[in-house]
N, C-alpha and C positions, 0 to 999 in steps of 0.2 A: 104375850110379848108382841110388839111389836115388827113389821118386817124390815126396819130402819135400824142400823146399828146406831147408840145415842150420837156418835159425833155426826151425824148429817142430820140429826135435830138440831141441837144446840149452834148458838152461834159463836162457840167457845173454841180452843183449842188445846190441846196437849195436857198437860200437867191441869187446866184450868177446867178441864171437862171432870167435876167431882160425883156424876152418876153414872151408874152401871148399865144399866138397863130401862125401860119403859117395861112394867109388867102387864097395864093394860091404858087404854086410854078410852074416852070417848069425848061426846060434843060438850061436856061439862066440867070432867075430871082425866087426871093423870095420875097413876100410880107409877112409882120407879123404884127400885132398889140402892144401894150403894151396901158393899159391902167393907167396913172401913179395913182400913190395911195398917199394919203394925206401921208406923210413922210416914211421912211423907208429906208434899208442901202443906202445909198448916196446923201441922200435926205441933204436942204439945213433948216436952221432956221425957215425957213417959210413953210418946205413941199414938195417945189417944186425939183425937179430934174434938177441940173446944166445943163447947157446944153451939158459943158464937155463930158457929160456922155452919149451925141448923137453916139460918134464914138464908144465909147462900144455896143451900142443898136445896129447899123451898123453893126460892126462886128458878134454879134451874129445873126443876119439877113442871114450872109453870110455864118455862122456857121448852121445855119438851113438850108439853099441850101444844104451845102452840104451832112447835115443829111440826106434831103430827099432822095439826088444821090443817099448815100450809101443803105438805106432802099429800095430803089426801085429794087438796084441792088442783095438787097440778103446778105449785106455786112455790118459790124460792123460799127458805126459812129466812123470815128477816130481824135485825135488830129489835130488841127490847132495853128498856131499864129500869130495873129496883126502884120506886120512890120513896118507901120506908114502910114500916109498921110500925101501929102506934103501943101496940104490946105484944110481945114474946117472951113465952114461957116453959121453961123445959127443967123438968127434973132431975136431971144430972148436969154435972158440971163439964161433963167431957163423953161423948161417944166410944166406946175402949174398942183396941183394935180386936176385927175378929163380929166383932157385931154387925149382925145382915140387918141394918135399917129398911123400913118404907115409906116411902117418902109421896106421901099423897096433895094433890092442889086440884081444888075442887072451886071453880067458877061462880062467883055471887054476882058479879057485875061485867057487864063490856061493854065502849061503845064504837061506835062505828071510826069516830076518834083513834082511838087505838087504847084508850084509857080502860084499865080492869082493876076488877078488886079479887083475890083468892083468899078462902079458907084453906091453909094447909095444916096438915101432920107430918109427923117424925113419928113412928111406932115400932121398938124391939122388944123385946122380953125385959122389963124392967124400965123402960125408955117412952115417954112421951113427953112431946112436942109440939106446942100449936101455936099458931100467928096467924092473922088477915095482912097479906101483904096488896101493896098497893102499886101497879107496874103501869109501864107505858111504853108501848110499839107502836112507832106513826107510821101511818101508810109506802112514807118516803124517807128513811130514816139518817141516807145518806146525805140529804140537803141540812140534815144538821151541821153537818162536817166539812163540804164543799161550798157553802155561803158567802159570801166574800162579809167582811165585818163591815161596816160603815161607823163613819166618824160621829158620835155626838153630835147634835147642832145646840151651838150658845150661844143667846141671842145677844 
């Protein structure tokens, strides 16, 4: 485990922080838990957790990697974003409450850019889940935000 409780990894909050824990991490990969809970935000009629909602879990997986990086290095946890996978595949249609997932993102690419690629899993007793997901955290993530827009030029 980790010495960071996950919410000063992630750059989530509240209800939207869907991992428990970091079970280990290092300079490649991240392991985390979620243990799902009988209903709750995105939870389905029954409880269960779409499965959908694996590539989210994934990504924050990825998102704690990086928490750790920066925490290791001394350095604020900064913005990322999801750019997609081009396949995700998971043998159940819903996560059922009660199931301790692991949620593993293991590093194929990074560049100095902020552009990465992860192989992740989803693994419970009866439950797997894999995707190459495709994310991006710029150096400065707030100038996305604070930019002033400018006008088109028509000539």
């Amino acid at each position: 485990m980790t010495p960071w409780p996950i919410a000063e990894l992630l750059p989530h909050a509240g209800a939207m922080i869907l991992l428990d824990a970091v079970l280990e991490h290092g300079p490649e990969h991240a392991l985390c838990r979620r243990r799902v809970p009988a209903g709750g935000l995105f939870h389905d009629a029954d409880g269960a957790l779409p499965a959908w909602m694996g590539v989210e879990l994934m990504a924050q997986a990825i998102a704690a990697w990086a928490g750790c990086q920066a925490r290791q290095a001394g350095e604020p946890v900064r913005l990322g974003f999801l750019l997609g996978t081009r396949h995700y595949t998971c043998n159940v249609a819903a996560f059922a409450p009660g199931s301790e997932l692991r949620v593993e993102a293991r590093r194929d690419f990074h560049d100095d850019s902020g552009m990465g690629v992860f192989a992740c899993r989803i693994e419970a007793p009866g439950v797997l889940a894999e995707a190459r997901l495709t994310v991006f955290s710029p150096p400065d993530a707030a100038t996305l935000f604070t930019s002033p827009a400018t006008e088109p030029v028509h000539g």
